[in-house]
N, C-alpha and C positions, 0 to 999 in steps of 0.2 A: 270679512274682517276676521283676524285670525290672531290669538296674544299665545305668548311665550308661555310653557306651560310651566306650572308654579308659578305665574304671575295672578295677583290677588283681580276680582273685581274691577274697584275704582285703577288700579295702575292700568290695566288693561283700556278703560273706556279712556285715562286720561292721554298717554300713549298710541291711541288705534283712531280713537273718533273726535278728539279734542286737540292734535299734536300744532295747528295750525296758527299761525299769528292771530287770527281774527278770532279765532276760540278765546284763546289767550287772556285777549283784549276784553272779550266779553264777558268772562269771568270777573276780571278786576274789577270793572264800574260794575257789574252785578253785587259781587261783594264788597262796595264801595258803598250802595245805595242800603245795602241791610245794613250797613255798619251806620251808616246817618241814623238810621229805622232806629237803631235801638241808641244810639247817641242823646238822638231827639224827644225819646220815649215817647214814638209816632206810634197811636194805638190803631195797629193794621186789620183791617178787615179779614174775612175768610177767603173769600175774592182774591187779595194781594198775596198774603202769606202760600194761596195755592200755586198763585205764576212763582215766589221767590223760592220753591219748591221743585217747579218744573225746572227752571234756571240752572239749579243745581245738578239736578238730574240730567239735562243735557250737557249741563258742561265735564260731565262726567266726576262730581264731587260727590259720590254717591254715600261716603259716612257724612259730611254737612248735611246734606239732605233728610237722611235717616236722623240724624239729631237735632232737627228742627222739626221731620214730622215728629219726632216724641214729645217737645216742649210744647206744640200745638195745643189748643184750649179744646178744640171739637175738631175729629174726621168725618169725613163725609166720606160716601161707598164710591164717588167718582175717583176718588183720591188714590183706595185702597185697590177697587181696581187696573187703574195707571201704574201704579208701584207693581201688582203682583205680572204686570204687563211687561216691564221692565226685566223684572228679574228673570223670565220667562225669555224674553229675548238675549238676556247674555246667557243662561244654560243652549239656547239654539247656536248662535254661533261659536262654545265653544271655549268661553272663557271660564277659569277658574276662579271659582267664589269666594271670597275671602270670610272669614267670622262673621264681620262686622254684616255684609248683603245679608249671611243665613239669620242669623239676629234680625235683623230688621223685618225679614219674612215671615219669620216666626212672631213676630208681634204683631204682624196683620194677621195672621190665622187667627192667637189668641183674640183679638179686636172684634173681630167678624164671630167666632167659633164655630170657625174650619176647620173642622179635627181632621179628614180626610185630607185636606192640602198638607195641615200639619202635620201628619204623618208620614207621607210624601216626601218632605223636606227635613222631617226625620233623618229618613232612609239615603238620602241623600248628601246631609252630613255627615255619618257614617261613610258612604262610601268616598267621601273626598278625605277620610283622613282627621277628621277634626273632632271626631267624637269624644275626646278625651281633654278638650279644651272647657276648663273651669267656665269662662264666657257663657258660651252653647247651651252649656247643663244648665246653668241657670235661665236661661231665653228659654231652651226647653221644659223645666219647672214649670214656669210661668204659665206658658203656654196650654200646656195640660192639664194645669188647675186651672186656667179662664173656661175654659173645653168642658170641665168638671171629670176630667177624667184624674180620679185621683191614686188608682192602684200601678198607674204607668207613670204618675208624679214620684207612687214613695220607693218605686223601681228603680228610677233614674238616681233619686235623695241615695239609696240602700247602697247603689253602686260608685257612689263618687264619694271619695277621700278627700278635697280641697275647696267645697264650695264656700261661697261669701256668706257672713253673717246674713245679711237680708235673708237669702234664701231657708236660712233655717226658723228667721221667725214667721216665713210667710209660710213653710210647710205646719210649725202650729196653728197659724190662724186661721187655716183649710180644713184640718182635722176640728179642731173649732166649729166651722159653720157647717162642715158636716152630718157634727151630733146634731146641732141645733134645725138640719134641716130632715133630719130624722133617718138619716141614711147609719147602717150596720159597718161599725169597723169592724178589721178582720187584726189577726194578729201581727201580718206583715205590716200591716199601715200603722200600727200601734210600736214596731218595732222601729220603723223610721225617725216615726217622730220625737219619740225617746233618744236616738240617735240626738236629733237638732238640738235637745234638751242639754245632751251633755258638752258643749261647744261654751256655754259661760256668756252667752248672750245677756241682756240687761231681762231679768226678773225670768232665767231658765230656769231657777230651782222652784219659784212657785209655781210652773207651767208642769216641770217635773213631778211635783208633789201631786200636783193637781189629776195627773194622766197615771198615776201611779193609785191611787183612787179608786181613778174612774174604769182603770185593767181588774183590782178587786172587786168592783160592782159589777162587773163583767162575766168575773170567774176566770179571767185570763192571766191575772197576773203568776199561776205556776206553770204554765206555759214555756215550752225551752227559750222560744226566738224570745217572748217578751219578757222573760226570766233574764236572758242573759241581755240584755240591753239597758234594762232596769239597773242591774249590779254595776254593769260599763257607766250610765249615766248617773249613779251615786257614787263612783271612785274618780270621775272625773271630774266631779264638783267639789271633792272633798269630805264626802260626811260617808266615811267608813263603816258606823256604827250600823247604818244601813245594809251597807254593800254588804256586809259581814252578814246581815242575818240574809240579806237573800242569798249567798252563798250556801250555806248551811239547810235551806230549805229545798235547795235544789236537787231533783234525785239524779242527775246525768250529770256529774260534775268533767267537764271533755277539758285540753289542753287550754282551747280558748277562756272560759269559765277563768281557768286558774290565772293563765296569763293576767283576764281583767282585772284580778282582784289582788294581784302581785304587783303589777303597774299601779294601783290604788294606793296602796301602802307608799309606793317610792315617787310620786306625784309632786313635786317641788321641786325649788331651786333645794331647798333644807328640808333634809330627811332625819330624824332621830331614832336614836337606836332601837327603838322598844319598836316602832314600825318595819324596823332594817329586820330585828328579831322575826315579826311577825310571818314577814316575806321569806325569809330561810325557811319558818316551820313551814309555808306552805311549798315551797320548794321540795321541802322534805318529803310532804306527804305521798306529792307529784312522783318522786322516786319509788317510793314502797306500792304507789299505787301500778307501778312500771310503766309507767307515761313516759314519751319522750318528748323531752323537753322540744320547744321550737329556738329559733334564732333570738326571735321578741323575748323567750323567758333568758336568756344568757343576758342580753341586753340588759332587761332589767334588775336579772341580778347582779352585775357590775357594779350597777349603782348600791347597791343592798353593800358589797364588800366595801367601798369606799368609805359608805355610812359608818361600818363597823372596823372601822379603820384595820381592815385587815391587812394591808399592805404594812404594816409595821414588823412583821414576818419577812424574814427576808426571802424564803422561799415562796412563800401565798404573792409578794409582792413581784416576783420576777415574772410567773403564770399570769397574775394582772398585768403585767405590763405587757408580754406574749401576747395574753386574748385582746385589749385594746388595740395593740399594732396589726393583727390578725385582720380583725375587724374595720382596720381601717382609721381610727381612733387615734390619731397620731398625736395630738394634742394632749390627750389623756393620759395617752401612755406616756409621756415625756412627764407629764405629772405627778404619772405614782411611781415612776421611779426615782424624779427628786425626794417623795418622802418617806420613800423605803430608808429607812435610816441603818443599816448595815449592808453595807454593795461590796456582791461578792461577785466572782468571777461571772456565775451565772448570769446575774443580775444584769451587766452589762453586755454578755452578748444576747441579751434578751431585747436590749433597746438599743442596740449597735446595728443588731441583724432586720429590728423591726424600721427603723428609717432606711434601711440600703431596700427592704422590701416594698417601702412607699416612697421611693424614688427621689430621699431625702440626704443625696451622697453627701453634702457638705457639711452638714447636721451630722452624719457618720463619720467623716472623715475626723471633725473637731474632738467626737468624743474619743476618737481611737486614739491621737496624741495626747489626750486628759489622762486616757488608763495610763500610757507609757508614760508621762508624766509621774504618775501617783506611785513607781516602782511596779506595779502589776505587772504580771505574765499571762500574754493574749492567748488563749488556746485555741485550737484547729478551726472551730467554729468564727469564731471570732475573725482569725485570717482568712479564711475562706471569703464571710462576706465582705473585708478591705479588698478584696481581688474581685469580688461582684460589683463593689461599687466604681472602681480603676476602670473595670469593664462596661459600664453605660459611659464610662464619661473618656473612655478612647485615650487611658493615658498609660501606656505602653511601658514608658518607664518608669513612671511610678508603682506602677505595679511590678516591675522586675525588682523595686527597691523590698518590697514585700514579701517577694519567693526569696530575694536573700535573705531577709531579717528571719524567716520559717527556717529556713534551713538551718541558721546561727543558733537558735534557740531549738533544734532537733526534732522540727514536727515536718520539714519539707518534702516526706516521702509518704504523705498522710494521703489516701486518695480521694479524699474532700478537697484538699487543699488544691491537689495535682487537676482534678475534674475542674476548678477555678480558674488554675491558671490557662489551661488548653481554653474555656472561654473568654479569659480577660485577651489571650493572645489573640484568636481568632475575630473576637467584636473589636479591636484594638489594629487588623488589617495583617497580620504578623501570620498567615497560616503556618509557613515554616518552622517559627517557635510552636506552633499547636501541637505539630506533628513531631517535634522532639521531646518537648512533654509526654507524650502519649507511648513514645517507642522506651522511654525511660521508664516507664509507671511497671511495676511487678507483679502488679494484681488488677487490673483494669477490670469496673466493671460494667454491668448495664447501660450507665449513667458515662462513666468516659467512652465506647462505643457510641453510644446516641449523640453524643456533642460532635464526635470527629464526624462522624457523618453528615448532621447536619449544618455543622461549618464547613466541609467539604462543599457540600449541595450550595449553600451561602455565595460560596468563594467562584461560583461556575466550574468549580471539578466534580463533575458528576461520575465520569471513569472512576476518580479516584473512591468516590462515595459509595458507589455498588461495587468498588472491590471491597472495601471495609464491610459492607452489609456481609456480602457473601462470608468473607474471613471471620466475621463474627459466629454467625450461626457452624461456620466450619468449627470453633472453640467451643460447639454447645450450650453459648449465651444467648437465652431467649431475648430476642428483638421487644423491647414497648412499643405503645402508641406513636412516640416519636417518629423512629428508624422504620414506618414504614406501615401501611395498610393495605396490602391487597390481599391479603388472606387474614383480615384481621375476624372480623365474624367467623370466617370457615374454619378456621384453623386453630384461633384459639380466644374464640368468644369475646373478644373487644369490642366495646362500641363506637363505631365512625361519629367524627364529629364535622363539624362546618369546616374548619379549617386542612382536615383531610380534603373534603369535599374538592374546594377550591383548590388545592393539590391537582383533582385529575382535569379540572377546569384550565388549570393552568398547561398542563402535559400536552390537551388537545388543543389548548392553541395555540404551543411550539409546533406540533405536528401539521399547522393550518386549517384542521378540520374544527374551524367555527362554528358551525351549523350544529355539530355532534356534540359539540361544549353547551351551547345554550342548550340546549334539549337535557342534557347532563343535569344543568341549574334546576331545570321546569320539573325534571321529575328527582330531585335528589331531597326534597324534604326540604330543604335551605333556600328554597326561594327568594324569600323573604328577608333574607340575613345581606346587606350589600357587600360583604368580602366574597363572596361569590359572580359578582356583579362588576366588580373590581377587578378580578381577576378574569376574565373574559373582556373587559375595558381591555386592557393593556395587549393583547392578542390583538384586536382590531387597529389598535396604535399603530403598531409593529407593519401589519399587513396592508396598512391606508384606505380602512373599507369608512369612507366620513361618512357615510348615510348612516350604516348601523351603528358605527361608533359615538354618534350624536343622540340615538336613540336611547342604547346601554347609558352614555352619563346622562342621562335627562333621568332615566331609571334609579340611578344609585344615589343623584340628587334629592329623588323622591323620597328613597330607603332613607339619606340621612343629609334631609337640610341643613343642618348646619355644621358639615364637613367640605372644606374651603377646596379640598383637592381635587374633587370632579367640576366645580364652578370654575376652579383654574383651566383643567383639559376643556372642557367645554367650550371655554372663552378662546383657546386655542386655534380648537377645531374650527373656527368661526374666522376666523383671523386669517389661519393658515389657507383660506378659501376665497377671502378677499371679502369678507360678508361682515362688512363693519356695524351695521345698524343691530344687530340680534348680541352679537359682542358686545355692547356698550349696552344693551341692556343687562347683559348679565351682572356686570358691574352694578347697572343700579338695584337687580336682584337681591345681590349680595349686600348692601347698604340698606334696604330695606329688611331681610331678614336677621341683620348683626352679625352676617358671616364674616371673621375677618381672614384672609392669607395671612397667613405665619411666613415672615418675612425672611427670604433665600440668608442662609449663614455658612459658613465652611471656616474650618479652622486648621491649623497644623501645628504639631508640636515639635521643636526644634532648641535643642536644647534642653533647659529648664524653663524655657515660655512656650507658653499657649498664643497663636498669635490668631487672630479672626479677621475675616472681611465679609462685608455684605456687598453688594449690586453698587460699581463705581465708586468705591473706596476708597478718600482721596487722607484719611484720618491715620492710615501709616506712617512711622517714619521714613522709611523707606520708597513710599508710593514714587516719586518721580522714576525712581532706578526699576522697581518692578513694574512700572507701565511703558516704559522704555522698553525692557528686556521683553515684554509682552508682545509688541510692537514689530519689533526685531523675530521672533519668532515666528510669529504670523506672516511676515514675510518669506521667509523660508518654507514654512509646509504650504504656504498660497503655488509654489513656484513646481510642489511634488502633487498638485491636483485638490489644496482644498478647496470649498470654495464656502463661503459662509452662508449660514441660511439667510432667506429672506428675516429681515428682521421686522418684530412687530412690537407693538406696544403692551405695556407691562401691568395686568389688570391691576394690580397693587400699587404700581408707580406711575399713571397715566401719564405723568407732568414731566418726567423721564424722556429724552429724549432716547426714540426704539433702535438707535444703534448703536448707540452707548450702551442702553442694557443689554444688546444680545454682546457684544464685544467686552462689555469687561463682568461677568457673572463673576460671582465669590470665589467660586472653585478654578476659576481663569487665574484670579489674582495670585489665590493660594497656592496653587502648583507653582506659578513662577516663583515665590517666594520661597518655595521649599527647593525648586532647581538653583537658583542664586545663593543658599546659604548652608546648601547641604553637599557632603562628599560627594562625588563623580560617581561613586558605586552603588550609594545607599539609596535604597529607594521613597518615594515620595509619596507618599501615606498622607493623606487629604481627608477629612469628613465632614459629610455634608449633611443636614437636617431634611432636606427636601428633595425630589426624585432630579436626577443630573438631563437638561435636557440633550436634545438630539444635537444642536451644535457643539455643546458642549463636549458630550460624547466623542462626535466626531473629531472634534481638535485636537484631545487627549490620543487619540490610537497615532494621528500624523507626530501629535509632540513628542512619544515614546520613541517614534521610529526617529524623528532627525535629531533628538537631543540623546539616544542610547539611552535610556532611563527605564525604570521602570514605575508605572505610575500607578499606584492604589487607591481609586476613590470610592469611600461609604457616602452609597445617599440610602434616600429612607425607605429602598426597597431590598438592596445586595450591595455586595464587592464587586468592583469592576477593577481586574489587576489588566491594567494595558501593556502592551509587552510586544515591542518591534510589528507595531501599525494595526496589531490585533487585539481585542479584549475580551478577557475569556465567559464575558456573558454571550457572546453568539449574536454582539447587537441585537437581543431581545431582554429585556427590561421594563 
């Protein structure tokens, strides 16, 4: 017996050993007859509740199971036995364990106290991945305090960020039975439970007071760990007056110390000023004392400026609005700069440039008509990020309405502006505009370099890409990170990163040497990182190696479950091989996990509309005339050798009839619809959201050649410019 890896436990037993009519059927009146049981309020023996136990367990309902032996009155060791028998047989053949089986293991260890099993299946959730599941930590607590093992309970407590209230009053009521059992706390188990104290449980502050005591009867409480957990657990509950003197008594006053007692002061929805005050002086001192600040104190000093209403500055308030959008804070910053009450130029390209930076273009675009609106004059900054934001969103001409309106107002030869537009042109399909910007510009520097090249490299003109590299360094302009890594450490001290990495990952597996690319991965540091993973995926695509290529996405699945693009190739590869049954699992993979596919879009601009289609798009005006001319075409390149791929079914559209979706994809429709209403000359700029598959591909190089066009489609990896039956990715993508 053998389940799909990433497939939990129970999917596994219900799918492998229960898939059968008569399983099925046994199930139902099994769960028919407990369902009477508890209808009836039938008081069932230990006897019966043990077979409606077993039941469960073979029908491979194995969380039912597990939640009815927990509501059991009494276990018995036959029980506990059979279960740790179970679980033991699905680790043999193979299957992967879901939370819920480790959970249930772990509460028979605690039961029994099997610290040795426990440990075990410790180390075991661990290596499946899961140790980071709030769940687990908890079943783990548990467990190690049934055990009486409590320095590996306040280990697990010390190291988790997210557990459930229970768990912090059960780790008091352990430190608890501990004193009372006469066992030595230590300062670490004294700092955990201080931790739980600070959470706002029901009666944490008497528990708090109570261990704050009981650390001075000790002699522990000037202790660093139970010093600083003390101050954390009096600013977390609110009473200052406290936190304040243990701060003051502490002789190691470190980053964190301050942090705690800076976050104390600003602890609410409502901060008042003489708190906000407090937090600056300590702020302050942090400075004199030449601390550097961490992310956490900026954070919290935010709130400190808000309190004191410093945004009423119209410069403190543009920096607030800066460091929120920086941050990410996008909300906030939209906030302090409605109540900057003097908005100056700054002001606005602080919150102009901070939505075009959190990928907030429309939000951008609204407020840049507001300024022109109000008589203002946008400055270089300002039109630069109007031409970033044109540029995520592929609108070519709007943004050409933009290098005019620069130039009108005398700032169009700005090389901010110039560096924008070569990207708005280039992300927008337009290399040709790139490279006329770029032979225009009079001072080009680092930064317009590194774009032509990398849009070059984008576009599949690699020629043209290492002739700019070369022509660069022949001007004396040193190369970044960007334009290029292979002498970046020797040559001039740069640190390689993942996305380098994946660069030579990629290179070797244009050259075909796969073998030398994974080995590349295994020892490049980035293992672990799935754009590594990804980019060797797409090499085996290419080369049609399905055995390994099933293995890499099973790999990059692991790296990042719920990333919808390897469950798509995966389902593919499965399809593409006639192996329906593992295919349709993955589908229910993906429905169990809450992974959704982000649904195929491509759109074209034609005119002054944005027009879109998704997968058989029948919601055009136009549709009859474009699936007509569709139709007609395909006829034509059928007749010069194409031939369509097998078609399959559509993980995202099951219900889809599979030759429909291979025959009318978005970027099918869309190109016809840009050859039907655009010049004979102009070419047909298409963008896609999702990677363009191989039929697809292939029909585009046949349409270029019989309709003379030239065709440019963005999907979510390159440019593919087709161009009389060829495209200049090299049919590798």
């Amino acid at each position: 017996m053998a389940a799909y890896p990433g497939m939990s436990m129970g999917e596994a037993h219900r799918n492998n050993n229960n898939n059968s009519l008569p399983n099925l059927v046994s199930l139902i009146y099994g769960k028919a007859a407990h369902g009477h049981m508890i209808k009836t309020a039938f008081r069932s023996c230990l006897f019966l509740l043990n077979n409606l136990l077993l039941m469960y367990c073979k029908c491979g309902e194995i969380n039912s199971a597990r939640q009815m032996f927990d509501r059991m009155p009494k276990h018995n060791m036959g029980l506990f036995v059979k279960a740790m028998e179970v679980f033991n047989e699905a680790r043999v053949v193979g299957l992967k364990l879901d939370k819920f089986t480790f959970a249930g293991a772990l509460n028979l260890c605690g039961q029994t106290g099997d610290l040795l099993l426990g440990k075990l299946i410790h180390g075991l959730v661990i290596v499946s991945g899961l140790g980071d599941k709030v769940f687990l930590t908890n079943s783990l607590i548990d467990m190690y305090s049934k055990c009486g093992q409590v320095n590996r309970e306040a280990l697990l407590f010390e190291c988790s960020n997210d557990l459930e209230i229970g768990a912090n009053e059960e780790m008091v009521k352990l430190v608890g039975k501990m004193h009372r059992s006469g066992l030595k706390l230590n300062t670490y188990a004294l700092g955990s439970v201080l931790k739980a104290c600070g959470t706002n449980y029901k009666d944490s502050n008497q528990h708090g007071n109570a261990l704050h005591a009981f650390s001075v009867k000790l002699g522990l409480d000037l202790d660093d760990v139970v010093a600083t957990a003390l101050l954390d657990m009096y600013a977390k509950t609110g009473d200052l007056v406290d936190a304040i003197q243990i701060f003051k008594l502490m002789s190691d006053q470190s980053v964190f110390i301050y942090n705690a007692t800076i976050s104390g002061f600003l602890h609410g929805k409502t901060i008042s000023a003489e708190y906000a005050n407090e937090a600056f002086d300590l702020f302050s001192k942090m400075q004199k004392k030449g601390m550097k600040p961490s992310k956490f104190t900026f954070s919290s000093m935010l709130k400190a400026c808000n309190a004191r209403n410093l945004q009423s500055d119209e410069f403190i308030g543009s920096a607030l609005t800066d460091l929120y959008f920086l941050s990410g804070s996008v909300e906030d910053g939209a906030k302090c700069f409605a109540v900057t009450p003097k908005l100056d130029i700054v002001s606005w390209t602080s919150i102009i440039s901070g939505y075009v930076q959190n990928g907030h273009f429309g939000s951008a675009l609204a407020l840049f008509y507001e300024l022109l609106s109000f008589g203002m004059k946008p400055d270089e900054f300002i039109i630069s990020s109007m031409l970033g934001a044109y540029s995520n969103l592929a609108s070519p001409r709007s943004g050409r309405q933009i290098q005019g309106y620069a130039i009108k107002i005398g700032i169009g030869k700005f090389t901010i502006i110039q560096n924008s537009q070569i990207c708005m042109y280039a992300k927008s399909g337009d290399i040709d505009s790139s490279h006329l910007t770029f032979e225009e510009m009079e001072n080009p520097d680092v930064v317009s370099w590194s774009m032509m090249i990398s849009s070059n490299a984008q576009h599949g003109c690699a020629r043209k890409a290492l002739s700019l590299f070369e022509l660069m360094k022949g001007y004396g302009i040193a190369p970044n990170h960007i334009t290029f890594f292979e002498s970046m450490k020797k040559d001039y001290c740069m640190a390689v990163n993942v996305r380098h990495c994946a660069c030579i990952v990629d290179l070797l597996g244009r050259a075909g040497k796969l073998a030398d690319a994974e080995n590349f991965i295994l020892n490049s540091g980035f293992e672990e990182d799935p754009v590594m993973w990804q980019a060797l995926l797409s090499a085996y695509r290419v080369y049609k190696d399905t055995v390994t290529e099933k293995r890499v996405a099973e790999r990059v699945i692991e790296l990042e479950p719920q990333g919808s693009a390897s469950y798509v190739l995966l389902y593919n590869i499965y399809n593409d091989a006639g192996i329906n049954l593992p295919a349709t699992k993955i589908r229910e993979l993906m429905k169990v996990r809450g992974v959704k596919k982000e649904p195929g879009l491509s759109w074209i601009e034609v005119g002054n509309e944005v027009h879109c289609f998704v997968v058989g798009d029948q919601s055009h005006p136009m549709s009859q005339v474009i699936y007509a001319r569709l139709e007609e075409m395909m006829k034509r390149i059928e007749k010069l050798g194409y031939i369509e791929e097998r078609p399959i079914s559509s993980i995202s559209e099951p219900k889809l009839n599979a030759s429909t979706v291979m025959n009318y994809h978005s970027e099918k429709l869309a190109v016809t619809y840009g050859i039907l209403n655009l010049p004979a000359s102009a070419p047909v700029r298409v963008m896609k959201n999702l990677r363009v598959c191989q039929d697809c591909h292939t029909m585009m190089k046949f349409l270029s050649r019989v309709e003379k066009r030239e065709i440019i489609l963005r999907d979510s990896i390159r440019f593919h410019h087709f161009r009389e039956g060829t495209c200049s990715c090299g049919d590798y993508w």
